[in-house]
C-alpha distance (Angstrom), angle and dihedral (degrees) to the residues before:
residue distance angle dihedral
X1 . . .
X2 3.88 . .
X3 3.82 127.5 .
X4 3.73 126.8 -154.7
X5 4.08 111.9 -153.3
X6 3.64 115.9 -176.9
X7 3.94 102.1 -37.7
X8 3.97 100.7 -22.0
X9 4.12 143.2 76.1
X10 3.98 126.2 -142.8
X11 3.54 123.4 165.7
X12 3.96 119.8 -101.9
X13 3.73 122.6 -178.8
X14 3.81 99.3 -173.8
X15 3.98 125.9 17.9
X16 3.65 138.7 0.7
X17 3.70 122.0 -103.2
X18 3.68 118.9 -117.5
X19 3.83 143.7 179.2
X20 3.86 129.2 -153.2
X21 3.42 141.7 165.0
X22 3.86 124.9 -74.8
X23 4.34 93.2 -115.5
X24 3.99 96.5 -138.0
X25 3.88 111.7 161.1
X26 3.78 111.2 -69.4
X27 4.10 103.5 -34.9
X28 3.47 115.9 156.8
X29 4.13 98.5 -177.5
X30 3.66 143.5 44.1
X31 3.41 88.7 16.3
X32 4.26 127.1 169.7
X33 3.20 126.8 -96.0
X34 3.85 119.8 -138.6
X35 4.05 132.1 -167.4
X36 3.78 117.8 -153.4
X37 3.17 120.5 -169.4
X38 4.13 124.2 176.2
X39 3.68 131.4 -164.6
X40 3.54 140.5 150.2
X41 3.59 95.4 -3.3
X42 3.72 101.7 -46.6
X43 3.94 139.8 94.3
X44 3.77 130.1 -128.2
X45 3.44 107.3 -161.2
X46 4.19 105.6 175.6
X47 3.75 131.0 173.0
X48 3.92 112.6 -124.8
X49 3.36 104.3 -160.7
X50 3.35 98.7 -122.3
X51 3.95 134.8 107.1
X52 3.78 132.7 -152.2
X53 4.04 140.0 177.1
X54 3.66 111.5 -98.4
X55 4.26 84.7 -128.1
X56 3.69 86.7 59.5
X57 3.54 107.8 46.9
X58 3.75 119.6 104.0
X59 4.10 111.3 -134.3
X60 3.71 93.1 174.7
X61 3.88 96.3 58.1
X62 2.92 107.8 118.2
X63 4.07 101.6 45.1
X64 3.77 103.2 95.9
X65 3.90 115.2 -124.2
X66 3.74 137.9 -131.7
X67 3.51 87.8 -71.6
X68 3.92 102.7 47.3
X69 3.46 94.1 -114.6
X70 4.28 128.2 113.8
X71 3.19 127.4 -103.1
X72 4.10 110.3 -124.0
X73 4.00 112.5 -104.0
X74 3.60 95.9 -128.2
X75 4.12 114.6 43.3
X76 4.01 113.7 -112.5
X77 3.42 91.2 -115.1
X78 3.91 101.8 65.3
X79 3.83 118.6 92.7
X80 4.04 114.9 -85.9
X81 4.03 85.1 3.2
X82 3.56 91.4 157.1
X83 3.90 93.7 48.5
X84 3.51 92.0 49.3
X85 3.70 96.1 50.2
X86 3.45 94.7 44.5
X87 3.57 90.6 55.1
X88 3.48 96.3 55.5
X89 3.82 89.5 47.4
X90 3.43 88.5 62.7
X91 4.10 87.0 45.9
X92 3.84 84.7 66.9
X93 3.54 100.8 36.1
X94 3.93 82.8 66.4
X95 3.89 94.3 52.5
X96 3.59 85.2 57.7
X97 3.38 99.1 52.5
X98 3.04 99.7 43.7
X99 3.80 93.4 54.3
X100 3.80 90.2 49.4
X101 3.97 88.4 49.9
X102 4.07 94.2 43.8
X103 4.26 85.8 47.5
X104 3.94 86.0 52.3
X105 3.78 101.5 50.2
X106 3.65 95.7 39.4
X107 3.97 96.0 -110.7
X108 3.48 123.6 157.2
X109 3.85 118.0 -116.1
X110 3.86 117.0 -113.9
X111 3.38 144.4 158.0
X112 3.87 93.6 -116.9
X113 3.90 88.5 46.3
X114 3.61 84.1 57.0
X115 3.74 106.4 45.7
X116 3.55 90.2 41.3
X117 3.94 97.9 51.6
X118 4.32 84.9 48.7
X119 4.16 86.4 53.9
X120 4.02 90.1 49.9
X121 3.88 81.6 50.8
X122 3.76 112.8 33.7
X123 3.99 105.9 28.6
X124 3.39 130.6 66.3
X125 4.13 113.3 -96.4
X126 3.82 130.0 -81.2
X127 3.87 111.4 -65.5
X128 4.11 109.6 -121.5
X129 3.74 116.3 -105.5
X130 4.07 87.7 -122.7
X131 3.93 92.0 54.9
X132 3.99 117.9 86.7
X133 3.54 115.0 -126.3
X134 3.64 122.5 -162.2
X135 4.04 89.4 -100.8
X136 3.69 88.4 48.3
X137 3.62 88.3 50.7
X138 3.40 91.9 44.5
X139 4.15 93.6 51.7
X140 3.81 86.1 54.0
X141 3.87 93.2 46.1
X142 3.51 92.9 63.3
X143 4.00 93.7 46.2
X144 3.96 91.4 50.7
X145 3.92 84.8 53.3
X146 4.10 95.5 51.4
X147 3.84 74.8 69.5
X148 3.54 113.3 26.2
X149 4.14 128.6 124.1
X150 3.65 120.8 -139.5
X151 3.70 102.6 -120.9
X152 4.06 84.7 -132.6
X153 3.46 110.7 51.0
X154 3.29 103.2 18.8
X155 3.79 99.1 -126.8
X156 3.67 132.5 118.8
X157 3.63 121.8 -88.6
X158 4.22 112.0 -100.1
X159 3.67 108.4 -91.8
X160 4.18 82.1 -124.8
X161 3.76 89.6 70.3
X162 3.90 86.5 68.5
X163 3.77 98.0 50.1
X164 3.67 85.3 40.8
X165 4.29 91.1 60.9
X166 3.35 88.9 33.7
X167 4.21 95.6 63.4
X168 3.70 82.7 45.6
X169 3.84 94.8 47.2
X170 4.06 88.0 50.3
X171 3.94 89.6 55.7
X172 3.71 94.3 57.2
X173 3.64 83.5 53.6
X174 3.76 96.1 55.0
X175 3.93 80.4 40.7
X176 3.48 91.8 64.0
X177 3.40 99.3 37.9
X178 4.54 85.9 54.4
X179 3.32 84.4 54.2
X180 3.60 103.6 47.7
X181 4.10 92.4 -128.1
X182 3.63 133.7 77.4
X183 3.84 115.9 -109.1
X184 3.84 112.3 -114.6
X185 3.93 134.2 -175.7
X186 4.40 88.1 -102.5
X187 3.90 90.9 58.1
X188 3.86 94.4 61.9
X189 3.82 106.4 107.8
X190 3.63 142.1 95.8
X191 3.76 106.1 -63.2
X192 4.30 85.7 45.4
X193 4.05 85.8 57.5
X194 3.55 94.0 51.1
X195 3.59 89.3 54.2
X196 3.58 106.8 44.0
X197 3.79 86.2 47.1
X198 3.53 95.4 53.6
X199 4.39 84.7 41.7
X200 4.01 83.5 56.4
X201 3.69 99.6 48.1
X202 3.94 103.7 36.7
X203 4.39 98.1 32.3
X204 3.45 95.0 34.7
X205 3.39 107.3 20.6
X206 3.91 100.6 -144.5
X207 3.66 128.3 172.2
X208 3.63 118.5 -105.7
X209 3.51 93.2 -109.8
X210 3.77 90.3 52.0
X211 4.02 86.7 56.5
X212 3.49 101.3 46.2
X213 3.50 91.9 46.3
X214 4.00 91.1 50.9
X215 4.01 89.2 44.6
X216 3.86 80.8 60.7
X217 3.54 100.3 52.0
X218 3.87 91.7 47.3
X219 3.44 89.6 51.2
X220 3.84 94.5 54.9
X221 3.35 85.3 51.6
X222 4.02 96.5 53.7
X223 3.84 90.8 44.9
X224 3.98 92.1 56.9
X225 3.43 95.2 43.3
X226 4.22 86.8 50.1
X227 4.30 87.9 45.1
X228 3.99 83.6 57.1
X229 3.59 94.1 46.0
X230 3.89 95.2 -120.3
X231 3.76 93.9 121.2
X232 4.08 125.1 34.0
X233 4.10 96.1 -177.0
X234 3.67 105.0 113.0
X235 3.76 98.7 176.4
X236 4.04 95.9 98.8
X237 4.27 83.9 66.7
X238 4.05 88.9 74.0
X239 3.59 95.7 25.0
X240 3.65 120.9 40.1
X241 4.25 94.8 67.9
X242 3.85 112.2 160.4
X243 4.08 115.8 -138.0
X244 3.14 121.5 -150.2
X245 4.10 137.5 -178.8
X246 3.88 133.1 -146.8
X247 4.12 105.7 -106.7
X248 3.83 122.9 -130.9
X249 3.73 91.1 -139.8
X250 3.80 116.5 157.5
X251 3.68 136.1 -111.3
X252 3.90 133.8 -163.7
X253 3.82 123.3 -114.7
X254 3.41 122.9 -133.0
X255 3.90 92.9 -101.1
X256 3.81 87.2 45.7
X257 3.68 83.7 60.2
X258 3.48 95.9 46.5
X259 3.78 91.8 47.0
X260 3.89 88.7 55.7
X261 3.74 92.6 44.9
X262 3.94 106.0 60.2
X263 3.75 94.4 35.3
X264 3.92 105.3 120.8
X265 4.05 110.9 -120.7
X266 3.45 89.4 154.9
X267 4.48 84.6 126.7
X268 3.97 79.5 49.1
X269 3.37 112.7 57.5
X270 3.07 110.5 150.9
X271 4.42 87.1 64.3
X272 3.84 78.8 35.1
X273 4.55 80.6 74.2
X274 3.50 92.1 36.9
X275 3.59 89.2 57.0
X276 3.43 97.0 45.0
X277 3.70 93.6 52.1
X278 3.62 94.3 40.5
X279 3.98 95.1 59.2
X280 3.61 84.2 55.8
X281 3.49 102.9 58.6
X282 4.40 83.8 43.5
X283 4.23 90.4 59.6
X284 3.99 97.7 34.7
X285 3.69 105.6 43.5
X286 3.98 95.5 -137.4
X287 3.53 125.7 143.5
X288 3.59 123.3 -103.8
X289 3.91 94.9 -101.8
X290 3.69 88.1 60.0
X291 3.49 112.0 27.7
X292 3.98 85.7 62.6
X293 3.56 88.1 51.3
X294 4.21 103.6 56.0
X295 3.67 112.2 140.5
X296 3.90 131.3 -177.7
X297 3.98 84.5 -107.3
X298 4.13 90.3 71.7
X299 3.93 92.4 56.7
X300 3.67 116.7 95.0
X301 3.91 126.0 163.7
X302 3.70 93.8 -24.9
X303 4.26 89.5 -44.7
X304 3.77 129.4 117.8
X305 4.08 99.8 -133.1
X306 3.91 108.0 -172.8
X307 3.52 136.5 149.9
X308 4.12 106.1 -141.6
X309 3.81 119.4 -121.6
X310 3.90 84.4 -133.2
X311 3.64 116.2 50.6
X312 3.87 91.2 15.7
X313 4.00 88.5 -132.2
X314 3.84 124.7 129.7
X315 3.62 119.1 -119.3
X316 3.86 125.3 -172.9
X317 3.91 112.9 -149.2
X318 3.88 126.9 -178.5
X319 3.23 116.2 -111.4
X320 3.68 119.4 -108.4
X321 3.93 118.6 -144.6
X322 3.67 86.9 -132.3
X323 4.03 89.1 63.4
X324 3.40 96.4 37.2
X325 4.00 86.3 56.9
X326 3.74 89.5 58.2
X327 3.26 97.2 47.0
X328 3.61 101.1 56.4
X329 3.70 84.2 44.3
X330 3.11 91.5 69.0
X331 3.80 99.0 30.5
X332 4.20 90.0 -112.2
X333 4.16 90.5 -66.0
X334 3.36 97.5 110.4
X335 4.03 111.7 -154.9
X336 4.36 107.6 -89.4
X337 3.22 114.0 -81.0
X338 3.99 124.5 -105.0
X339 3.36 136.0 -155.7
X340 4.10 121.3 -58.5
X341 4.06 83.9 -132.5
X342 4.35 98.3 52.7
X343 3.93 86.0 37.6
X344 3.90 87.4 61.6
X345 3.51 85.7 50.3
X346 3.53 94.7 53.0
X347 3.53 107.9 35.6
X348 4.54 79.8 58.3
X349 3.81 86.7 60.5
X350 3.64 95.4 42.8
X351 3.99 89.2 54.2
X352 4.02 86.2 36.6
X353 4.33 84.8 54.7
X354 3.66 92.5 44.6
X355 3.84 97.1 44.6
X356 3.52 108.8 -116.8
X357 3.54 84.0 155.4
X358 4.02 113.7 133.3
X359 3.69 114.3 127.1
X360 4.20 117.5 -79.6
X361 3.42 126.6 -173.7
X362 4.26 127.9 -175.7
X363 3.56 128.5 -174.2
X364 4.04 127.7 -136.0
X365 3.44 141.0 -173.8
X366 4.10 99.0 -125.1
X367 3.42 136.2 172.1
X368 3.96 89.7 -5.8
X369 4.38 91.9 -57.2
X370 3.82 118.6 77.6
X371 3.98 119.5 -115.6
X372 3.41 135.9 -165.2
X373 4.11 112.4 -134.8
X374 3.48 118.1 -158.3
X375 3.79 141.6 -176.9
X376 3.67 141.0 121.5
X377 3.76 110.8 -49.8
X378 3.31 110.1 -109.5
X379 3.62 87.8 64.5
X380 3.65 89.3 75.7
X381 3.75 106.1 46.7
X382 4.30 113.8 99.6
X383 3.23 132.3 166.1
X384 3.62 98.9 -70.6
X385 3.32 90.7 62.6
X386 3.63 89.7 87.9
X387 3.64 93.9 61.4
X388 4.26 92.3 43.6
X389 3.80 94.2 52.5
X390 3.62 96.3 48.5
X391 3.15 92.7 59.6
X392 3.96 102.5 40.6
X393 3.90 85.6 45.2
X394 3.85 89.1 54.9
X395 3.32 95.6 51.9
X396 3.84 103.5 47.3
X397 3.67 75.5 59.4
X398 3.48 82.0 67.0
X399 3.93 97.4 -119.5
X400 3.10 111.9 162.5
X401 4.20 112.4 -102.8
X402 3.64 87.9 -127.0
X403 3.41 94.1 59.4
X404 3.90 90.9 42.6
X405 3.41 93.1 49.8
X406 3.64 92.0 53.8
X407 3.83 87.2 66.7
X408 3.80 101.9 40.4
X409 4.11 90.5 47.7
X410 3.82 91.8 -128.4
X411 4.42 106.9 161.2
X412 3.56 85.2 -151.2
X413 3.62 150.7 52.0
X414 4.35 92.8 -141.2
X415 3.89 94.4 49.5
X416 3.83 84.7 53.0
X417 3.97 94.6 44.4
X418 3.39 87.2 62.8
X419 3.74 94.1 60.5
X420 3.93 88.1 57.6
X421 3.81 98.8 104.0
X422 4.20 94.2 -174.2
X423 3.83 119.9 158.1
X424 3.90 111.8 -135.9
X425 4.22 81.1 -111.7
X426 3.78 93.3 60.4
X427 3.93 95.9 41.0
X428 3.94 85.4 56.0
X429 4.26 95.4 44.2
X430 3.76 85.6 51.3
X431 3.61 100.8 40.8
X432 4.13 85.1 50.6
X433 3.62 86.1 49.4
X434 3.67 93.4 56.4
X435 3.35 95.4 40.5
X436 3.72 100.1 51.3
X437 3.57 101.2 -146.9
């Protein structure tokens, strides 16, 4: 049997070759295309490498006309149609022949036999073991940092940055893998952006926060690999940009915190600690990683003196009577510290035990379409929290963010605007208040 596909004839003993579009949520450009190929059974389905509107792609192509002749895949009118088709021509010229060579030498049809004789054809060859590929550069990235001195401070980087590259580095596998073709440093530009976002949002579903921020790490990657001359593709600079969008996280008011604070879990107490140490990350502003860690060393003449485990820069905080309560409760050894995960877990039951129960809602960019989570509150409060509703508390006491920042460390004044976790109704009460209509 012989098939004719847009202008030429190969010889195919089973199926017809076909190409579709990659069905991803609602996209209307730039879109995958996919061969599919079926014989005895089984399914090829093979990524071409090549990308087309949805307006301009021909479903009908492969239903002969009037005239006995096929329609093209890609319609005349789309940019570098010809190209395109021609490409793909050549796509199932290769299935072809490689069915004609697999009858001759007695080999078994597959779908690896397939995919793998398509590679040999269509991709560029092996890589050799000696030369570093952006994966291998990647492994040995995260290894350098495991050891690594910040230039500034001259401490070693937190052992979190590595697991934090290292979730990152995984995804580009599974990228790859999607794909059906390892990433390397020469596929970084504009078309490879669009795809790995759109891999992000519609595989793995991540928040647009969680891709811009993993756009960022790849790009620090690419820019240390191009500082030690290991990769000369420059492309990522204009093209790899990170979004990102301001969170509706929640915060605790001060009666909130009160609430939490005289509830009796003295038959809990295990979320008796948590509470404890939760109220004083809410009236001290401190991270997690050091407001679990206070000590009787860091007080001073009613002050908090600490030097953060983060930025490695001291910062002197008054010392609320709330803290100081706890502290002495405990006679300044706090209870050890657990893990940032199981204290999110707790600190939901302790608001859960103490009611902070009125309905919350957030909304997120997920998935590539925004959503609005809701639930009761106290679903939504983590251990950041602490550090957010300091500082929104603070300044609906109308300190002044300079002064606030000065105790949570932030460099500048938009990091810490973020923090500000107002409702519309508050910014109008306060502005009123100010304004003294």
């Amino acid at each position: 049997m012989y098939v004719t596909l847009y202008g030429f004839t190969y010889t195919n003993f089973m199926a017809q070759v076909k190409f579709y579009l990659e069905k991803r949520g609602d996209r209307e450009t730039n879109i995958p295309i996919l061969l599919s190929y079926s014989f005895h059974g089984q399914r090829l389905i093979y990524y071409t490498g090549q990308r087309v509107d949805k307006k301009h792609y021909n479903d009908k192509y492969w239903k002969g006309t009037e005239k006995g002749n096929k329609k093209p895949i890609i319609k005349a009118n789309a940019q570098n149609a010809d190209n395109v088709n021609g490409k793909l021509e050549i796509i199932s010229k290769h299935i072809g022949a490689a069915e004609n060579e697999a009858l001759a030498a007695g080999i078994p049809l597959s779908v690896e036999y397939f995919r793998e004789y398509l590679d040999n054809k269509l991709k560029a060859k092996p890589i050799e073991d000696n030369k570093i590929t952006f994966l291998k550069y990647f492994d040995q990235y995260i290894e350098d940092s495991k050891t690594a001195i910040k230039k500034k401070t001259g401490e070693r980087l937190s052992p979190a940055n590595a697991i934090k590259y290292t979730t990152v580095k995984n995804m580009m596998v599974d990228f790859g893998n999607h794909r059906h073709h390892e990433v390397d440093f020469s596929d970084f530009n504009e078309q490879l952006f669009d795809e790995l976002v759109n891999y992000m949002m519609t595989e793995k579903t991540y928040a647009l926060n969680t891709i811009g921020r993993t756009i960022r790490f790849i790009k620090t990657v690419l820019k240390k690999a191009t500082k030690q001359k290991v990769n000369t593709n420059l492309d990522f600079e204009d093209s790899f940009i990170g979004g990102s969008e301001d969170s509706d996280n929640a915060y605790l008011t001060e009666a909130e915190l009160e609430t939490i604070y005289k509830h009796d879990f003295s038959k809990k107490p295990k979320l008796e600690r948590v509470r404890d140490i939760f109220m004083i990350g809410c009236w001290t502003g401190l991270r997690f990683s050091d407001y679990t860690h206070l000590k009787k060393e860091h007080i001073n003449n009613g002050m908090i003196k600490m030097v953060t485990q983060k930025t490695k820069q001291q910062v002197i905080i008054p010392l609320h009577p709330v803290v100081k309560e706890i502290l002495e409760k405990y006679d300044y050894q706090l209870p050890p510290a657990i893990s940032n995960q199981k204290f999110n877990d707790y600190i939901q039951d302790v608001c859960d035990d103490a009611k902070i129960n009125e309905p919350y809602s957030k909304s997120i960019t997920k998935a590539g379409k925004r959503e609005v989570i809701s639930g009761k509150k106290y679903e939504f409060i983590t251990s950041h929290t602490a550090r957010r509703t300091f500082a929104t508390n603070a300044f609906k006491r109308k300190i002044s963010p300079l002064l606030i920042m000065s105790i949570t460390g932030h460099q500048t004044e938009v990091e810490f605007l973020k923090y500000l976790k107002i409702t519309n109704e508050e910014r109008a009460q306060m502005f009123e208040e100010m304004a003294k209509w």
